[in-house]
Every structure is written in C-alpha cells, then in structure tokens.
C-alpha positions as CSV (number, residue, x, y, z in Angstrom):
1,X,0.0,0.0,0.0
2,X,1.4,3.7,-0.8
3,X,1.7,5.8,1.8
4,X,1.6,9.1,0.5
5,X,1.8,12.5,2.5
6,X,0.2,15.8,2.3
7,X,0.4,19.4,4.0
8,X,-2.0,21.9,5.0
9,X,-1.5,25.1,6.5
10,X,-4.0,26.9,9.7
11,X,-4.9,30.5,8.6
12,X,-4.5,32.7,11.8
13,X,-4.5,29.5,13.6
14,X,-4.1,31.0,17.6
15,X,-7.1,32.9,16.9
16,X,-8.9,29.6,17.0
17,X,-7.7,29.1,20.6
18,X,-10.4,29.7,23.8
19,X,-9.2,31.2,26.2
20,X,-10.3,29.9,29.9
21,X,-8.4,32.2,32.2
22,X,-9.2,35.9,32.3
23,X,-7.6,38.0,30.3
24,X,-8.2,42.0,29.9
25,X,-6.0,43.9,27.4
26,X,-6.4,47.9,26.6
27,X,-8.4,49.1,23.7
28,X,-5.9,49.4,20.8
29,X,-5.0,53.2,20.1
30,X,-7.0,55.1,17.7
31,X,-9.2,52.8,18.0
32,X,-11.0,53.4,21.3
33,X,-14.6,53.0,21.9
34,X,-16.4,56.7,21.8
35,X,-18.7,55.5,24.6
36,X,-16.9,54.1,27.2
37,X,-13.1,55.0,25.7
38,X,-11.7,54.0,29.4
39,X,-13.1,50.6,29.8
40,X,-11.3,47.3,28.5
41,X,-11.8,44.0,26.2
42,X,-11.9,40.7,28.2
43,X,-10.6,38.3,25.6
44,X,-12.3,35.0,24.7
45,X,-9.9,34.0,22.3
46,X,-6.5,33.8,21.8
47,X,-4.2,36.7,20.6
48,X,-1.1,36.6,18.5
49,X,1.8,37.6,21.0
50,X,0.1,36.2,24.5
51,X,1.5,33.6,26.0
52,X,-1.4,31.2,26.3
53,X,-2.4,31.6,22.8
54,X,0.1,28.5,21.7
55,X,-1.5,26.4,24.6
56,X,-4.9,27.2,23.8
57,X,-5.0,26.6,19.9
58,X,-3.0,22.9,21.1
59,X,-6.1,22.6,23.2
60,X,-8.4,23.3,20.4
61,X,-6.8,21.4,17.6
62,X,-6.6,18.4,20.1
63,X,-10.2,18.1,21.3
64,X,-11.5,18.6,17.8
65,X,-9.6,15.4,16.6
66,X,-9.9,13.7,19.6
67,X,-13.9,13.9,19.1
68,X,-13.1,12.7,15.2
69,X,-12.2,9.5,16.3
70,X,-8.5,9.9,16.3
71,X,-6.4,8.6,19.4
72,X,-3.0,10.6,20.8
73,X,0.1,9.6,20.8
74,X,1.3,8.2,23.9
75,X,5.2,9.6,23.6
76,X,4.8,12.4,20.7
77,X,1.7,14.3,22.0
78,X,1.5,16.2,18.7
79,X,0.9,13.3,16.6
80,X,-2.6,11.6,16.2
81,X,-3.7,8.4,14.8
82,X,-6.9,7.5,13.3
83,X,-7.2,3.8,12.3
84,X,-10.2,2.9,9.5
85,X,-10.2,-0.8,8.7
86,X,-6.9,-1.5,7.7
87,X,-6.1,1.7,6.7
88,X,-4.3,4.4,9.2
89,X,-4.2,8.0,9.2
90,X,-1.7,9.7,10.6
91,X,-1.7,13.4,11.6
92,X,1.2,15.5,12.8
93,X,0.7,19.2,14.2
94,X,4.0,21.6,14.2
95,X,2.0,25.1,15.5
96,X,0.1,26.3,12.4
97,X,1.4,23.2,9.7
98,X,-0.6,19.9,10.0
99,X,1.5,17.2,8.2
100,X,-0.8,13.8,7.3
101,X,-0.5,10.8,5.5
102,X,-3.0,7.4,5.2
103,X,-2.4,4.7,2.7
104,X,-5.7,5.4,0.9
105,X,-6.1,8.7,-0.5
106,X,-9.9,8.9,0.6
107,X,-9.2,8.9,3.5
108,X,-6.9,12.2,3.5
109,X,-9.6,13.8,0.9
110,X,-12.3,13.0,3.9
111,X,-9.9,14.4,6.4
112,X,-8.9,17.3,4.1
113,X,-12.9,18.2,4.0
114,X,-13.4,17.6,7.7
115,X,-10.7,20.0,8.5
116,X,-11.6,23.0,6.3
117,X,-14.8,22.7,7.6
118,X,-14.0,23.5,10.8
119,X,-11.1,25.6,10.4
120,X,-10.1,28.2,7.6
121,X,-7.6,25.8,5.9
122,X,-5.1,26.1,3.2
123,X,-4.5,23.0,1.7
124,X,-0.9,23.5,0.7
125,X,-1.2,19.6,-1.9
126,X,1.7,16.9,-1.5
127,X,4.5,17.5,1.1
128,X,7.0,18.6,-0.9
129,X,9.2,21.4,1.8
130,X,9.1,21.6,5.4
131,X,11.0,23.3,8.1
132,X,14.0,24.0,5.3
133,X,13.5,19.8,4.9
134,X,12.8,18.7,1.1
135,X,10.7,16.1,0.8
136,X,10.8,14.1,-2.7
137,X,8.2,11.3,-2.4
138,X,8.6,8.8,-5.6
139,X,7.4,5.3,-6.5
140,X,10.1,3.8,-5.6
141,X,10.9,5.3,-2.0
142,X,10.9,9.1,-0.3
143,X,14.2,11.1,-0.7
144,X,15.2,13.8,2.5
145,X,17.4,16.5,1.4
146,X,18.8,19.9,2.5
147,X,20.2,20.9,-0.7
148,X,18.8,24.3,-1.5
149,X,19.3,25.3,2.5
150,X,23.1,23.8,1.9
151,X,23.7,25.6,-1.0
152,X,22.6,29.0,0.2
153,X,25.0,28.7,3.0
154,X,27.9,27.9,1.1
155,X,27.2,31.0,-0.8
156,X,26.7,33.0,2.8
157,X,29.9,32.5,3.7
158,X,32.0,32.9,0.5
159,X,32.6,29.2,-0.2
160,X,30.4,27.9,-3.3
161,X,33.7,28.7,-5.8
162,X,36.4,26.7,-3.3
163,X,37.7,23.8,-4.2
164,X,36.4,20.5,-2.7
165,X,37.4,18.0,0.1
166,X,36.4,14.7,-0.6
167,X,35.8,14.4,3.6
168,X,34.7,16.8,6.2
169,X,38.1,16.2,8.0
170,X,41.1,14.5,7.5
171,X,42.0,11.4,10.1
172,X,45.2,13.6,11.5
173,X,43.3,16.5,12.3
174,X,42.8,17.0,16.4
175,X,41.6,20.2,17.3
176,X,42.4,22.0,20.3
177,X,42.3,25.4,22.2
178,X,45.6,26.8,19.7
179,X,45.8,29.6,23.0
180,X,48.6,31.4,21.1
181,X,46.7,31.1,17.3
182,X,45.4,34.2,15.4
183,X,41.6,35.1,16.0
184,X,39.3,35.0,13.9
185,X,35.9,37.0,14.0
186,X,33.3,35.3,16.7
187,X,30.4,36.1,14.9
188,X,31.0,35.0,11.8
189,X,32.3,31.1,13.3
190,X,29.4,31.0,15.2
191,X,27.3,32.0,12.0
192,X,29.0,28.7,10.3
193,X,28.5,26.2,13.2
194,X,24.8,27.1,13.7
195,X,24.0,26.5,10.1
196,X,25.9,23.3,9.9
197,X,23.9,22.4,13.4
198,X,20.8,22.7,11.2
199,X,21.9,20.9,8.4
200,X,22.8,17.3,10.7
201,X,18.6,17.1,9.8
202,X,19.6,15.3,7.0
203,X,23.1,14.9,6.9
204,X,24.1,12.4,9.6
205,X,27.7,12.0,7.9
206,X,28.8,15.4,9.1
207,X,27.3,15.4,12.5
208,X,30.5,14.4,14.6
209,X,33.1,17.0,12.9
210,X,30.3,19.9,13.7
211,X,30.3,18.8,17.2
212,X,33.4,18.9,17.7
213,X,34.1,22.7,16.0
214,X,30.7,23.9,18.2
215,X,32.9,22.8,21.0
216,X,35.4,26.3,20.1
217,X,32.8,29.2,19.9
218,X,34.0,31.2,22.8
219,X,37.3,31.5,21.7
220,X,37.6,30.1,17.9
221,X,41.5,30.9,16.4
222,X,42.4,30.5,12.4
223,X,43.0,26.8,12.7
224,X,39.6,26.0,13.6
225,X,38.1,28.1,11.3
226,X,40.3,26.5,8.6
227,X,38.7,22.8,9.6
228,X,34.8,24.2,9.6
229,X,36.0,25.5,6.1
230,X,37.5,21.7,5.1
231,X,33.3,20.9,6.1
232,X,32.1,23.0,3.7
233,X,34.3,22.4,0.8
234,X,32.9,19.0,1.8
235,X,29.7,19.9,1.2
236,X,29.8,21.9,-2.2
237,X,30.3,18.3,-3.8
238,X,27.7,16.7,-1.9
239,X,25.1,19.6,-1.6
240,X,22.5,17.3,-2.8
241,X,23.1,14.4,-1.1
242,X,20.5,13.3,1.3
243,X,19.0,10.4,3.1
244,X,16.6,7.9,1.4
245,X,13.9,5.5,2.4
246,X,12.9,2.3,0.1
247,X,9.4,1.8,0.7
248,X,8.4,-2.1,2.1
249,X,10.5,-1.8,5.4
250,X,10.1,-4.5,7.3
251,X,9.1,-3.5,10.9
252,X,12.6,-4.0,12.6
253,X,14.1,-2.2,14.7
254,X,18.1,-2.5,15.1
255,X,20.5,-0.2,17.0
256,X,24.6,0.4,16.5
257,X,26.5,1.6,19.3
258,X,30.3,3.0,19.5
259,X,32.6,5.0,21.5
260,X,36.3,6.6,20.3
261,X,38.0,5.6,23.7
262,X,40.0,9.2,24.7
263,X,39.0,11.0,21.7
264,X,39.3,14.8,22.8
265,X,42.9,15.4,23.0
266,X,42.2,18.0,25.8
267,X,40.2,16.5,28.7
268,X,40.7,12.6,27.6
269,X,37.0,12.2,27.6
270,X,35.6,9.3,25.0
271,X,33.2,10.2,22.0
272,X,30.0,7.9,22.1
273,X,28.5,7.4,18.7
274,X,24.8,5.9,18.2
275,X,22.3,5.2,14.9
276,X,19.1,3.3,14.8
277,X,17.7,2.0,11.1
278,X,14.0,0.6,11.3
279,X,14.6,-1.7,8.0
280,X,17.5,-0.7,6.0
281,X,16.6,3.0,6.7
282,X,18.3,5.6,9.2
283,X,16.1,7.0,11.7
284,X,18.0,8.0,14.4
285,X,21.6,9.3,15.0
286,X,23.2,10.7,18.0
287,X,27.0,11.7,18.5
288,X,28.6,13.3,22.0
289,X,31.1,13.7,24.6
290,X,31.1,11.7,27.3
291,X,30.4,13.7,30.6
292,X,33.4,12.5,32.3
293,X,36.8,10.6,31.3
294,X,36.5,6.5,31.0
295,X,39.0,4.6,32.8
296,X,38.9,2.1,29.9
297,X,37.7,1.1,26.5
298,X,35.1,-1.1,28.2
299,X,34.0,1.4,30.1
300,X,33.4,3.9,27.3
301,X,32.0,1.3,25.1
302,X,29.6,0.1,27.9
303,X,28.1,4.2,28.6
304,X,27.8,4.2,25.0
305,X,25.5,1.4,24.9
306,X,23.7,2.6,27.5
307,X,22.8,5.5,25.6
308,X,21.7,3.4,22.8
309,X,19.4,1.2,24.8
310,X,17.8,4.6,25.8
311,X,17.3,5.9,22.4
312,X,15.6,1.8,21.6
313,X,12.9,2.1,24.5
314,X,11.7,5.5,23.1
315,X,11.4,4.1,19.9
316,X,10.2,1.0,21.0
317,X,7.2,2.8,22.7
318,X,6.7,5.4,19.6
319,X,6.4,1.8,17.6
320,X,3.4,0.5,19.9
321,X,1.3,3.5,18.9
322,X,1.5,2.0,15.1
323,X,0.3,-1.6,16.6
324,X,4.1,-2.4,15.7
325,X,5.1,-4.5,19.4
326,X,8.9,-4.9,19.6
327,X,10.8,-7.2,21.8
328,X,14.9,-8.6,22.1
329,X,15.6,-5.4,19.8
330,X,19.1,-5.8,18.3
331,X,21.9,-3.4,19.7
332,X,24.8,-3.7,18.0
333,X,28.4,-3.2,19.5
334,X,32.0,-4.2,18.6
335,X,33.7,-4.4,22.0
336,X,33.4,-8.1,24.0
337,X,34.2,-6.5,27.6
338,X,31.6,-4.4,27.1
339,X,29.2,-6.8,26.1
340,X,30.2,-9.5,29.0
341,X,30.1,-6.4,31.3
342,X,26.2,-6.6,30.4
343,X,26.2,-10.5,31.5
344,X,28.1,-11.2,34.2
345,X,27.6,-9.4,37.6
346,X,30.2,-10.3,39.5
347,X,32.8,-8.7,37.3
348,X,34.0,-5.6,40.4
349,X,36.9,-4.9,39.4
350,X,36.0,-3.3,35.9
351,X,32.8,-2.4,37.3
352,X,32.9,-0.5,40.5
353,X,33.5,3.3,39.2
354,X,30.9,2.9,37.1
355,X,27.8,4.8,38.3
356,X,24.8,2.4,38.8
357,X,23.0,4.5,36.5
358,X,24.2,3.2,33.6
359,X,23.5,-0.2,34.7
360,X,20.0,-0.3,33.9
361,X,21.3,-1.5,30.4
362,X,21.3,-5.1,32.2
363,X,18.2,-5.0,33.2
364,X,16.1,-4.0,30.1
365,X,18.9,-7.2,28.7
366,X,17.1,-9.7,31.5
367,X,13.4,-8.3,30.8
368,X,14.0,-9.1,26.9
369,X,13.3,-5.1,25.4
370,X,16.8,-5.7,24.1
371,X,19.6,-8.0,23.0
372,X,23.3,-6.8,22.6
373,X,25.5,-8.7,20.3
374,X,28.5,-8.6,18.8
375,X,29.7,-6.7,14.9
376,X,32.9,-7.2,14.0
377,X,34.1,-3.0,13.5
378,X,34.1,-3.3,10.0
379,X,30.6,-3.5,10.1
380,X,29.7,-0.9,12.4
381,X,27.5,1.7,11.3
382,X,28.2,4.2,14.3
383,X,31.9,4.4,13.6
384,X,31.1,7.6,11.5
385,X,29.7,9.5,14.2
386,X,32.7,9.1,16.7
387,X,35.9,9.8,14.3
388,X,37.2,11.0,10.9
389,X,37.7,8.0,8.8
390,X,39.4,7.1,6.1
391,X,38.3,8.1,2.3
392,X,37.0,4.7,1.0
393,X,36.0,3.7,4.9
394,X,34.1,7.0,4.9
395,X,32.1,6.7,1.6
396,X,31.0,3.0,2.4
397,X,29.2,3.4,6.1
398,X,27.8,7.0,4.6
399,X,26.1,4.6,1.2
400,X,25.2,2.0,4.2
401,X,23.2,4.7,6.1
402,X,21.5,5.5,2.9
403,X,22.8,8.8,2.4
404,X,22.9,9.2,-0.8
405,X,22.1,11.7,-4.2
406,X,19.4,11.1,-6.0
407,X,18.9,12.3,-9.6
C-alpha cells in the first residue's frame, strides 16, 4: 500500500484558541470606543503575541480530533492516529502546519474536508518542503534533502567557488584550544556552526566533525576556522546528497553503538557514537562527549551502549502506537568486555567506578526489550559518528546509512 503525504496550513490558527483564564487587554490606540473609551476587552480567544495563545490553539486542535475518532500519541503528544479498517491516518501538528499521511487517498480527501470545515484551511497539496526539509516522495521510495538550505550557506559564507574536500576532515586533524593562534571574528564562526547544526537534519555524515568545531565558539583561532571551512568544501560536492527510504521496510528495529576511547585530545574524555535504522533506513543518529573521562575502553563502550538502549525504548514505545510490538531489539556493538560487562555481575573490578546508573542496560537485557550482540568493527555503522575516517572507509558506512544523491 502507498503511503503518500500531504500538507495543510491553519490560517491565523491562535485565533482559534479559547481562552479559559481571564484575560483584559487595553483598547488598541485610535481605536477606542467613543462611549466608554476608558473601559477594556476581556478576551475570549486567543491573541497573536500572548502567551497562552500556543496552549490554547493545542487545546483546540486536540479536542476537535480527539472527538473525530482519532487517538494521541502516547510519547509524541502532537501526533494523532486514526485507524479505518486497515487503513491508518496519521496526523502530525507543528503550531500552524498539519502534516498527514494514510495509505488510501480517501481517507486524506475525507480528512482534508473535515478540517476545512472547521477551520479556515489552506491546503498546501503533497508534502513537498518543510522546516527548510525537502521532501521528494517517488514510486520507488521518499528522498530527504537539505540541498537548496546547503547551498545558500555555502554562498553566505563565500565558499560555493572553493575547491572541494572529498571528507569533512582528514583522520590527522585534532583540534584543540591553539591559545597562542590568530583570532578570527566570533560572529562569523558561530554564524558557520549554527548553520551546519541545522543541516545534521539530513546529513548524519557530518554530524561528529560539527560537534566537535561547536565545542570552540567562545574563543575560535584561524586553525579551527580552517577545519569548519575543510566541512564546507565537503559539502559543495555533496550539496545534494540526502538520506533515502525504500518503501516495504520490514518493521525491525536494530541499534549500532560505538565510542572513540580518549577522543578529545584536551580533557581525555571518549566520544559515544549511536544510529538506529527501522529496516534498512536511518532513523535516528546521535553523537557526543562523554560527561566524564573512562577509565577504559570497556568502560566507554559500555556508557555508550547505555545511551543506545535509551534511544531503543523511546522508539520502542513510539512503535506500539502503530500496533508495531517490539521485543529482544538488536543493539549492535564491537567491543566483548563491554558486552560480558552486560552478562556477568560479578565482574567488580572493571565495574565499580561505574555509576549504577548506567546499569540499567542489564536490566532491560534480562526483561528481553533488548539484546546486545557482537559486529565485527568493520561492520559498524556508528563508527562515523565518533571519528574521521578514512576516504573509502568513509564513503561505504555513509552509502550503508543510505545517504545518498538522487537524480
């Protein structure tokens, strides 16, 4: 079945809102009643610019569909499912854009109708742009790209005419404070950084190298600025590169785990790496610094796939919404300690620093929501997100991930 989405858009949607408190506001200026020009308006809906309007118009939206039938999410409290035979509908608010989707087209028609007769409704047709997010839904699978957004930032900062890097950053580079480099202007670094930030929406690939430049902002000196330049050369060849989804995944959910043991050169601490495909398609990426320094590999690896199991239950629970029940979910690491470390209790020695926090790992292991195995390194998908990599080692685990450029 096709599963095709659409996009409509709320005209002066927190005017819809009612508002329950009481609310006075002055009569606008010019504009004062001629018989009583010192009284004021209690309000009885919402107004653009007060604080309760967002609430209200949430409120609004919600009970309307709510009394349609559909059910609310139980983890993502702005999506709502409608279920029609064995059809679904699925509805996703974002303030004043609705986002929905159903694998018969009647079904979104009859939505479409229901809506606009309730609210004033633009229907904006097939989801093609959203959020800066380009949305290219074809026969043969849905394409997520960035590449307009990527483009107008290399020409922002002066780089669309540079030459290109075939990787964000070379496998010798380790950045570090450079206390007696030349400074460069703050602004302007910080202007790169948060539009590369934006841009990890879609490029996973890059997400690592950005995190570690956003670690320099206060202080950034030439050198730096000379690497976040090596991740935008990277990016004029691969401006329209982008992340793609076959249709027919199966529903299986499998997670990837890694951590670079001592990665930051300046406080020792390890970089934890994690990436979640449902199928063969990425869904989830996370990359970060651990809070404090490992005493080990096996203690970086293990933190690391603590922080994977977390990511799994979320998804696990989003899943059950879709009637999609999950259990012994894969999680995917290359280090044996760390995986032992998960099986054997009695193991104190390598254990006892480790803050019984991160133990909980074992337990969701013993009540079956997960299963840790072993992946030899070669085949491990998170080793982008936690250190530059070789060329050819680069451009396989980013075509694995499904980034790709489609014509």
């Amino acid at each position: 079945m096709k599963f095709k989405l659409y996009q409509m858009n709320v005209k002066i949607a927190f005017l819809n809102g009612i508002i329950k408190e009481n609310v006075y506001v002055e009569q606008p200026p010019g504009f004062e009643d001629y018989k009583f020009p010192n009284h004021i308006y209690k309000l009885k809906k919402a107004l653009y610019g007060l604080k309760q309007a967002p609430r209200s118009w949430y409120e609004r939206l919600s009970t309307f569909l709510l009394e349609t039938n559909f059910e609310r999410g139980k983890i993502d409290l702005t999506l709502f499912i409608k279920r029609v035979d064995e059809h679904i509908l699925l509805v996703h608010i974002y303030v004043d854009d609705i986002i929905f989707g159903s694998t018969d087209s009647s079904i979104c028609k009859g939505f479409a109708s229901i809506m606009q007769g309730e609210f004033q409704m633009s229907m904006m047709g097939e989801l093609t742009f959203f959020l800066g997010l380009q949305i290219k839904q074809m026969e043969n699978g849905t394409f997520i790209s960035q590449s307009k957004y990527c483009k107008e930032v290399l020409k922002k900062f002066g780089m669309n005419t540079a030459k290109e890097a075939s990787t964000p950053m070379g496998t010798s580079c380790y950045l570090d404070k450079d206390e007696s480099g030349i400074e460069v202007n703050q602004t302007m670094f910080r202007g790169m950084i948060g539009s590369l930030l934006y841009l990890i929406a879609s490029r996973p690939n890059i997400m690592q190298f950005v995190c570690v430049c956003a670690c320099f902002q206060a202080n950034p000196k030439e050198s730096l600025l000379t690497t976040v330049k090596r991740i935008l050369k990277y990016l004029i060849g691969t401006a329209c590169f982008g992340l793609w989804y076959p249709p027919g995944a199966s529903p299986s959910l499998i997670g990837y785990s890694d951590a670079d043991y001592g990665g930051c050169k300046i406080d020792r601490k390890s970089t934890i790496g994690n990436c979640h495909l449902l199928g063969s398609s990425l869904v989830s990426w996370h990359s970060k610094k651990q809070a404090c320094v490992a005493l080990s590999t096996t203690e970086a690896e293990y933190i690391a796939a603590e922080n994977c199991c977390v990511q799994i239950l979320w998804m696990k629970q989003q899943l059950e919404g879709y009637n999609i029940f999950l259990n012994h979910i894969p999680l995917k690491c290359d280090n044996t300690s760390a995986i032992n470390l998960t099986k054997n209790p009695i193991m104190h020695s390598r254990k006892k620093h480790i803050e019984i926090r991160h133990h909980f790992l074992r337990d969701h292991i013993k009540k079956g929501n997960c299963e840790i195995e072993y992946v030899n390194t070669k085949h491990q998908l998170a080793d982008i997100l936690t250190k530059p990599l070789a060329k050819d080692r680069f451009y396989e685990l980013r075509r694995e991930l499904g980034i790709l450029k489609i014509s």
